[in-house]
C-alpha positions as CSV (number, residue, x, y, z in Angstrom):
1,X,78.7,80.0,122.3
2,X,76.3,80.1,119.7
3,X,73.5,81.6,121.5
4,X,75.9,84.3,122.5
5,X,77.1,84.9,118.8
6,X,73.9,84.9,117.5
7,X,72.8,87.3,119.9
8,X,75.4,89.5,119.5
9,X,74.8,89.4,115.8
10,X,71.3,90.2,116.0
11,X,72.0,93.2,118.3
12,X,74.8,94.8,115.9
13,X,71.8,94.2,113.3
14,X,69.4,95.9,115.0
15,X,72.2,99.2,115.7
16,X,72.8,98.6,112.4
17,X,69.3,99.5,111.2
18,X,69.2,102.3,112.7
19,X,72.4,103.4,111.5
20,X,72.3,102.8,107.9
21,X,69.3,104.4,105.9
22,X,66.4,102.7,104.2
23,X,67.7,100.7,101.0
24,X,65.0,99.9,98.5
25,X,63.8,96.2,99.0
26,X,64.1,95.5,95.1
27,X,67.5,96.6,95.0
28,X,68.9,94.5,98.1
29,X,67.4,91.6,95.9
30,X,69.1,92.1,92.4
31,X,72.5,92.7,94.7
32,X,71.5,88.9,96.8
33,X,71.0,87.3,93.4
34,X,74.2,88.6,91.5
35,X,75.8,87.9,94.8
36,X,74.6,84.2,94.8
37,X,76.8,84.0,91.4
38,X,79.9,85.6,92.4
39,X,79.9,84.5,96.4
40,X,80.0,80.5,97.2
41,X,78.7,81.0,100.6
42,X,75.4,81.1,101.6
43,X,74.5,85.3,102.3
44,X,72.0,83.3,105.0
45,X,73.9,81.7,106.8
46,X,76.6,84.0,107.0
47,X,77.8,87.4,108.0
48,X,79.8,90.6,106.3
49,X,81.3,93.0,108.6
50,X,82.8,95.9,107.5
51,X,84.9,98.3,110.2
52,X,86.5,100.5,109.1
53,X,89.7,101.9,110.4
54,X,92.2,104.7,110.3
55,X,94.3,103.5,107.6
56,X,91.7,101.8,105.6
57,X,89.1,98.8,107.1
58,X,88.6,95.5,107.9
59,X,85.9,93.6,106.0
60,X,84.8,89.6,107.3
61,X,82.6,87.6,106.0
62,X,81.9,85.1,109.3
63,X,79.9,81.8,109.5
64,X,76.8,82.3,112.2
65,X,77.1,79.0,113.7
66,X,80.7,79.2,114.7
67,X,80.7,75.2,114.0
68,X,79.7,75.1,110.5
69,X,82.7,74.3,108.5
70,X,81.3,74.2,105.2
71,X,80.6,78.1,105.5
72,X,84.0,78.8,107.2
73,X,86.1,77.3,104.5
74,X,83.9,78.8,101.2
75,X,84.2,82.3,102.9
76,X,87.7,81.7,103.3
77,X,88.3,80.6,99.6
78,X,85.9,83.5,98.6
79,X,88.1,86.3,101.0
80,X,91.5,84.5,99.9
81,X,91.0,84.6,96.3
82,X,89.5,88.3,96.1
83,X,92.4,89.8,98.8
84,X,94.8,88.2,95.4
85,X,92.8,90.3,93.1
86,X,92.7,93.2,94.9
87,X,96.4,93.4,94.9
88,X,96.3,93.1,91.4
89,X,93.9,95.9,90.8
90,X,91.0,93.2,90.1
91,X,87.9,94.1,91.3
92,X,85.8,92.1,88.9
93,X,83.7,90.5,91.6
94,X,82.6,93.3,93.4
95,X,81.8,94.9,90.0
96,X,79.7,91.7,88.8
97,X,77.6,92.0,92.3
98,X,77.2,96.3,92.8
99,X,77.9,97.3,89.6
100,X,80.8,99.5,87.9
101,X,79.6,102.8,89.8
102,X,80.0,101.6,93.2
103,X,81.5,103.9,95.4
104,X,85.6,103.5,95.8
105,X,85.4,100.8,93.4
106,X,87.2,102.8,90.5
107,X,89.5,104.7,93.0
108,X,90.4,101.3,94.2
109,X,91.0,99.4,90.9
110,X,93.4,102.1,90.0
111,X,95.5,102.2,92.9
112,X,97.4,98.4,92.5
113,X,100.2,98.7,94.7
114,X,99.0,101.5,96.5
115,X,96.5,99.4,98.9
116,X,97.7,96.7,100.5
117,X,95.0,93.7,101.2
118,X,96.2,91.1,103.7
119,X,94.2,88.0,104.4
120,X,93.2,86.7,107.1
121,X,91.5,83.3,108.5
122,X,89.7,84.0,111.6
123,X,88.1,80.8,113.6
124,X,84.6,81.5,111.8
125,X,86.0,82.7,108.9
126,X,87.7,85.4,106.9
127,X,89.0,88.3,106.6
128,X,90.9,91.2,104.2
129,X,92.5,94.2,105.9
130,X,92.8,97.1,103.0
131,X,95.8,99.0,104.3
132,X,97.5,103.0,103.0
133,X,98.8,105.7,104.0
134,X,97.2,107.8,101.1
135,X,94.0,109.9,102.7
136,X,92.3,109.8,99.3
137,X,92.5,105.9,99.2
138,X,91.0,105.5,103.0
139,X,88.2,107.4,101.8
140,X,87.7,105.5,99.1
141,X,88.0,102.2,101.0
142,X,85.3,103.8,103.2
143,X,82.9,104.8,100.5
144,X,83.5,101.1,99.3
145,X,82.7,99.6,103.0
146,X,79.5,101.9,102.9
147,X,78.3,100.9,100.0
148,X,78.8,97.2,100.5
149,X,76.7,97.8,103.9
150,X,73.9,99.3,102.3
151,X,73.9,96.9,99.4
152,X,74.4,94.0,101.5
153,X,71.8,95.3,104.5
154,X,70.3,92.1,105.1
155,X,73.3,90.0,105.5
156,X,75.8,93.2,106.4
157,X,77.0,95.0,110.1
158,X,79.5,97.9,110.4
159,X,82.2,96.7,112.9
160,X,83.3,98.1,115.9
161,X,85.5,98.3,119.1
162,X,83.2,96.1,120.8
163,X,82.6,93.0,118.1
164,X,86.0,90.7,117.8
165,X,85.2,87.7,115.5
166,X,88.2,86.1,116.4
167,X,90.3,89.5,114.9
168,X,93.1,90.6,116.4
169,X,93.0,94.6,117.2
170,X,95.9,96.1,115.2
């Protein structure tokens, strides 16, 4: 199991590479070392996936080795307590890691109550679906998934039809 995981992940890396353009090296290390500050899990030892979907996306953060519990339940934590801010409009985390410019992130601060950001635990971690109707909102939640996939390069994977995590296809 975790030789298949592991290879899977790698793969999706790899596709990944090729799908997401050059980031500049300095840059993916000022966004690991604000992250280490604002994330209790280690970016190592763990994956973000971002997929996004018709009405919005699903972003996980999963543990590599499916049996390391530590990982599991700070990602969790981590995904529980942001999916509670998000609702609120709070977006302080995200902001503390990419800074205020980030893509989406002002569209999505503004639009409490218009988003809806239901948590998940998944059996290697976490996950928040952002859910709306609005068009303008979905686009924003996308430019928000892209950004966090090219600021996160190292340690992030768009999603897809074909990688599960334990999610259940809506």
């Amino acid at each position: 199991m975790k030789k298949t995981l592991l290879l899977t992940a790698l793969l999706l890396a790899v596709s990944a590479a090729r799908a997401i353009p050059p980031v500049d090296p300095a840059r993916l290390d000022e966004v690991q070392e604000r992250g280490s500050h604002v994330m209790p899990f280690d970016l190592e030892k763990t994956l973000h996936i971002f997929n996004k979907t018709d009405t919005g996306g699903i972003q996980q953060v999963i543990a590599k080795d499916a049996a390391d519990t530590e990982q599991i339940n700070l990602a969790r934590s981590h995904l529980a307590q942001l999916a509670s801010g998000f609702a609120k409009g709070d977006f302080s985390g995200p902001r503390r890691i990419h800074g205020d410019d980030m893509p989406g992130l002002k569209a999505l601060a503004l639009a409490a109550g218009k988003v809806s950001f239901a948590y998940r635990d998944l059996p290697n971690g976490a996950e928040i679906e952002y859910r709306t109707e609005d068009k303008q909102l979905i686009a924003a939640i996308h430019s928000y998934f892209d950004a966090q996939l090219s600021d996160h390069a190292r340690h992030a994977v768009p999603g897809g039809q074909h990688m599960h995590h334990g999610h259940h296809q809506p």
